[in-house]
N, C-alpha and C positions, 0 to 999 in steps of 0.2 A: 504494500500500500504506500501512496507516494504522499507526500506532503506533509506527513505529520512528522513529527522530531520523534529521535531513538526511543525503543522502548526497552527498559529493564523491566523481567520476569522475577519474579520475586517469589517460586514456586521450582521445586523440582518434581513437579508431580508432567513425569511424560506425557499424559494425555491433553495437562494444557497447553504443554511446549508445542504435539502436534496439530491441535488447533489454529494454534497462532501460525504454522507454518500453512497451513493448509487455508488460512486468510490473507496467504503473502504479507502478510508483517514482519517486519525483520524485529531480529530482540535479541539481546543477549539476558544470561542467567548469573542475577548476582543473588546469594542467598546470606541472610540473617537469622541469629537464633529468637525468637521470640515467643515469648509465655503466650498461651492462647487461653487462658483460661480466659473467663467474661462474669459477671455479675450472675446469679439465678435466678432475678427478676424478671428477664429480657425473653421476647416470645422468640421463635425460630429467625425470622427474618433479622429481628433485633441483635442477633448471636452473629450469624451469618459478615454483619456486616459491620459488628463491632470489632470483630479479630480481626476479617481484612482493613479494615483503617487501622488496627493496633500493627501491624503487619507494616502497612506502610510508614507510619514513624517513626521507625527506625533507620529510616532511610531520610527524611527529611532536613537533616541540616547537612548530607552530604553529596545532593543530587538538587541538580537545576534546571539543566536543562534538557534534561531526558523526563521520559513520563514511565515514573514507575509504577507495575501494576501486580495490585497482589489481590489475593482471592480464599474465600473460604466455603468449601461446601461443608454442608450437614442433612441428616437424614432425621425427619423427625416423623414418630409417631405415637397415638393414644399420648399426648402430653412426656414423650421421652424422646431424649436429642440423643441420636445415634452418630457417633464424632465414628475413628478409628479404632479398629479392635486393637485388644491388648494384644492376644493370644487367638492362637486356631479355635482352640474352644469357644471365647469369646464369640468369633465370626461365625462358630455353627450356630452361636443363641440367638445370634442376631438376625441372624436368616432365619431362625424358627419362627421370629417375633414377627418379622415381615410377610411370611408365607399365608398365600390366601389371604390377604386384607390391601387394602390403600394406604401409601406414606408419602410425605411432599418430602422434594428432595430441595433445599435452599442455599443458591448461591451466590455471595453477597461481594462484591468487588469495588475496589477504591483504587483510582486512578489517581497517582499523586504527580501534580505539573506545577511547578514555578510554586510550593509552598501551598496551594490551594487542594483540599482533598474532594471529589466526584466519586463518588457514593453511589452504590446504587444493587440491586438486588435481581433476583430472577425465583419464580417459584414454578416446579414440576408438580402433578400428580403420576406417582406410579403404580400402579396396579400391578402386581403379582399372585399367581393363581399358585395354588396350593402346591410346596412343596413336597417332596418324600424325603424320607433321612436321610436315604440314599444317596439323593441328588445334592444336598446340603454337603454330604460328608466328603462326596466325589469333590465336588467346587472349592471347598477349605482344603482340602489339602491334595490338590491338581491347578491350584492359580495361585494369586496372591492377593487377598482378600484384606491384610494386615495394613495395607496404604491405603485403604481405597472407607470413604465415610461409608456408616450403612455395610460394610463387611462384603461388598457386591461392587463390580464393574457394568454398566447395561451393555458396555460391547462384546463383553467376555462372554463362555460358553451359559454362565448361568441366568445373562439378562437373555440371549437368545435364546434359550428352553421354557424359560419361568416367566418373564414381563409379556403380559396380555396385550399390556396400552397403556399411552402416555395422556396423558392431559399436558401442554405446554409444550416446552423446546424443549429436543435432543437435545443438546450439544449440555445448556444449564445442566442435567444430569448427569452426562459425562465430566462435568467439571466448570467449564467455564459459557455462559451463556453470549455465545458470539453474534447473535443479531442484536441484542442489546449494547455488547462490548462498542461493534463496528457502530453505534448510531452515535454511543458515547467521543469514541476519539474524533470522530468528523466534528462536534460540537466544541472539543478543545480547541481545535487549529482555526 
């Protein structure tokens, strides 16, 4: 994408890097450590999009002229925010929890340019139709379920057998919601 100023990726999660390539934006990856915990007040979207602006302040008094872009998904359902699993085990509960019901998946992203933070979120419904153990037990320990919010990939083998339908945007599910992203940076420049 031509005219907008560099982008720093503030995420090592490959699926956004291949997003961003697959929108022709160029970026490089600078990562920082930062605490992601958030208040227990805060509804899912409120979460979502407090870690990715906590995300990008770290970055603020050392970047100017590039736009850096950090992100955070979460998986929430029945009133429980499903971040990353600890443990395999972990990632079989979590899939239990999810099987056969509806969970919105929220991704909440902060675009930081010249000191000014752009804010802004994205919500999925996913529909997953009733798991077997089997399938659960085959997925945690034949992928890698341990990076991923919600203990699930939707491109991985387990979103193509198990997700019924989506309400919203692909991509927001996989990670990063790139119609929203792309409306965002054209409104920086």
């Amino acid at each position: 994408m031509t005219g907008i100023p560099k982008i720093i990726l503030a995420s090592k999660s490959p699926r956004r890097q291949e997003l961003l390539r697959l929108m022709d934006i160029d970026f490089r990856i600078v990562l920082k450590e930062v605490d992601e915990s958030y208040p227990e007040n805060l509804s899912p979207e409120e979460i979502a999009v407090y870690v990715a602006e906590k995300k990008a302040k770290a970055f603020d008094e050392s970047i100017d002229n590039e736009i850096v872009l950090t992100a955070d998904t979460i998986v929430s359902i029945e009133r429980h925010i499903l971040g990353k699993p600890e443990t395999i085990e972990h990632a079989a509960e979590m899939l239990q929890m999810l099987s056969g019901k509806v969970h919105k998946v929220v991704t909440g992203v902060c675009l930081l340019y010249k000191h000014k933070y752009n804010l802004f979120h994205d919500v999925s419904e996913v529909f997953f139709r009733k798991l077997a153990i089997e399938e659960i037990d085959f997925y945690v320990n034949n992928y890698h379920p341990l990076d991923k919010a919600g203990a699930y990939g939707i491109q991985e083998w387990i979103g193509l057998i198990g997700i019924e339908r989506i309400n919203g945007s692909y991509t927001n599910v996989v990670g990063l919601p790139t119609e929203k992203l792309y409306q965002q940076l054209i409104r920086l420049v």
